[in-house]
N, C-alpha and C positions, 0 to 999 in steps of 0.2 A: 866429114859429117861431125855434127858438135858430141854423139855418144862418146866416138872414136878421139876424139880428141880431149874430152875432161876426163876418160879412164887412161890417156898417156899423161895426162897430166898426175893425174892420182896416185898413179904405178911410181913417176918422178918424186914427186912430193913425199909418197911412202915411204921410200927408198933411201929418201934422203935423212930422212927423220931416225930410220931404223941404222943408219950409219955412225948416227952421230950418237948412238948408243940411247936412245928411247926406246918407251914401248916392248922393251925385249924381252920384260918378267911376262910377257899375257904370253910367250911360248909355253912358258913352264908348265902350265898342266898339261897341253896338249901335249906334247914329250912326255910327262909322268903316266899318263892313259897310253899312249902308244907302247910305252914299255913292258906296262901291264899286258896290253892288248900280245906282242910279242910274247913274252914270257910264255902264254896260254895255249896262245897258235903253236907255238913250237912243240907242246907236252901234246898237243894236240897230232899232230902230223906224226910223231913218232907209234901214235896207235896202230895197231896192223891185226884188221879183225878179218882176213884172208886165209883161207887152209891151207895153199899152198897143192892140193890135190886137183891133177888136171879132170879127173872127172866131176870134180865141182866148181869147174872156172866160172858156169855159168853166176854160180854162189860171190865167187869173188870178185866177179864184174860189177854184180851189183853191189855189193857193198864199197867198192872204189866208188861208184859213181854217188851211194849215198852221204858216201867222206866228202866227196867234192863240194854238195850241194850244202850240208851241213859248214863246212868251212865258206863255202860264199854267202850264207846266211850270217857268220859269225861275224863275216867280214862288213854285210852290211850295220849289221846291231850296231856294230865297232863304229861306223860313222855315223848311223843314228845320236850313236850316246854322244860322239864331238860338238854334234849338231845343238841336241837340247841340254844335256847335266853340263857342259863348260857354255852357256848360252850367256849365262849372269856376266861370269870373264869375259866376254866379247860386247856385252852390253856394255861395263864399264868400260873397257876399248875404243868402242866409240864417242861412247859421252868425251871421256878425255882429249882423247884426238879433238873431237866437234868443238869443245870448246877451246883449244888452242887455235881450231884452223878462224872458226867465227867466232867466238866469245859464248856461242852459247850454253846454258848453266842449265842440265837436266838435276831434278829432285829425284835420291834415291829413297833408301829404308826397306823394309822389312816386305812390306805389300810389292811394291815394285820389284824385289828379288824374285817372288812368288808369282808374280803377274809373266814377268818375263819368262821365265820355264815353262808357267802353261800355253801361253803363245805359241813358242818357240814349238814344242810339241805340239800344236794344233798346225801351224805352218807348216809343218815338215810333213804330218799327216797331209796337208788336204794338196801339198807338190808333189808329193807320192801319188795322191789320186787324180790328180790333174794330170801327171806326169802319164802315167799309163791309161787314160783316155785316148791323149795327143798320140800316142804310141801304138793302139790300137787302130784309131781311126788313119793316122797315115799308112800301118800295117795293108790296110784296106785297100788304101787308095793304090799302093805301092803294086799290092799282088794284081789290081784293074788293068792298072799301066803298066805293069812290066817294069818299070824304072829300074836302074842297072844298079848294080851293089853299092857300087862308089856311091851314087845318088844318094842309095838309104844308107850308107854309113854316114854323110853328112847332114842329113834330116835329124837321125837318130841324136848324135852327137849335139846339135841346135837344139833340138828339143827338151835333152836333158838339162844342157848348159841353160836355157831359159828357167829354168824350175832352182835351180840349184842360184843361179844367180838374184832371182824373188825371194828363195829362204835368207839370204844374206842383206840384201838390199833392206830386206823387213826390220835390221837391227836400227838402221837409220832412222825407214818409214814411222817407227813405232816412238822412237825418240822425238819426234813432228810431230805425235800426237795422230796418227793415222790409223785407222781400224783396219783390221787383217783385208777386208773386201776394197776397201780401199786403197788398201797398199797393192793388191791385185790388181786393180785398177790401173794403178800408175806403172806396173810391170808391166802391163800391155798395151800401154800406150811410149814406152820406148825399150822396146825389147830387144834390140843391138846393146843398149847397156845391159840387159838382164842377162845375154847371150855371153859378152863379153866377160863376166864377171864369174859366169858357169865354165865359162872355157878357162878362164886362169883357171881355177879350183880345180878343174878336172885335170888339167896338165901337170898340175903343181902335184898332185894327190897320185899321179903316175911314179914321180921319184920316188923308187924305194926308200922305207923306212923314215923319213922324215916330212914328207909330201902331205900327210893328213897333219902333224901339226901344225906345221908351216900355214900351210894352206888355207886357212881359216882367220887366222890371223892380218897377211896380208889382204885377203879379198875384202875383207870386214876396213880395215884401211883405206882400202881401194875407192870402196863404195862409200863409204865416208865422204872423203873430198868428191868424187862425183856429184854424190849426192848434191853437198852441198852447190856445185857448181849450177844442175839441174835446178833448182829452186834461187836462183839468184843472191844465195849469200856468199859464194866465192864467186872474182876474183875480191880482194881486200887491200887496200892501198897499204897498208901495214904488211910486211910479209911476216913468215914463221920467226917465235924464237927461235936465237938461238942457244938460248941457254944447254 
């Protein structure tokens, strides 16, 4: 299938670029946020608001369980903030790449920095809502059918991966000059690419401690040359520098 084969080519093309020692400053904030984000979880985890008395275990059940849910809220914020406050670094990411891979020359400045952050947080919102619609409604379908765990482990998993793989795709769409509904549009009309690019991110973002900065970086690359391939300005008879 042509998704499957212009994100192997993308991952190649990434790969190679990132070898030859490009591109490897857009890590850095994602790494300086992770640090942070560490630092805080850790001062976090060592709280311990438990009595320790069995006749108030019931006491201290709950509050383990309120630790848990607070810490996977932090943990979401934590890729919220990846997503939109380093959005601008990922925006430059791409332009750069796009115009090495095709020559194209996106205009930045001061509005375009601004534009890009409220997007980028409008996107995330409306894959978040989009996101747990899809999740509901196959919920539905799931408990009708009976469908076996594995099934909905791998529905869930696609599902996500599709949403996750639109908020990334949109750094490109948006660079085309694409309007969020429109970039929508094009996510659902090849959604093995958008699946594809949610499934690295998720795998990538499983590696302890380095996974969410990594992560970001490459699929924003990925989807890059994809991209380009989908819209007919890659392959190029010219190949990459190699400066």
């Amino acid at each position: 299938m042509k998704a499957i084969n212009y994100h192997i080519k993308g991952i190649i093309t990434s790969l190679e670029q990132l070898f030859k020692g490009k591109y490897l400053i857009y890590f850095l904030p994602g790494l300086i946020l992770t640090g942070i984000f560490l630092y805080f979880r850790s001062r976090f985890t060592e709280i311990d608001l438990t009595t320790g008395y069995w006749w108030l275990s019931w006491f201290d059940s709950g509050v383990s369980k309120a630790l848990s849910i607070v810490d996977f809220l932090f943990e979401q914020l934590y890729i919220f903030i990846v997503l939109t406050v380093l959005s601008p670094f990922f925006t430059a990411l791409g332009e750069k790449y796009d115009r090495e891979l095709t020559g194209k020359v996106t205009e930045g400045g001061i509005l375009r920095f601004i534009n890009d952050m409220i997007r980028m947080i409008f996107v995330v919102i409306l894959s978040l809502f989009l996101e747990f619609i899809f999740l509901v409604i196959y919920w539905l379908i799931s408990k009708i059918f009976g469908f076996s765990e594995m099934v909905d482990t791998i529905i869930y998993f696609s599902i996500a991966s599709f949403f996750f793989g639109f908020a990334f795709y949109d750094f490109a769409l948006e660079r085309y000059e694409k309007g969020v509904f429109s970039s929508l549009g094009f996510a659902f009309s090849a959604p093995i690419g958008m699946i594809i690019i949610g499934a690295i991110f998720q795998w990538l973002y499983m590696i302890p401690y380095i996974g969410i900065p990594v992560a970001p970086v490459l699929v924003v690359m990925i989807s890059t040359v994809a991209y380009a391939y989908y819209i007919k300005q890659l392959p190029k008879s010219k190949q990459l520098s190699n400066e």
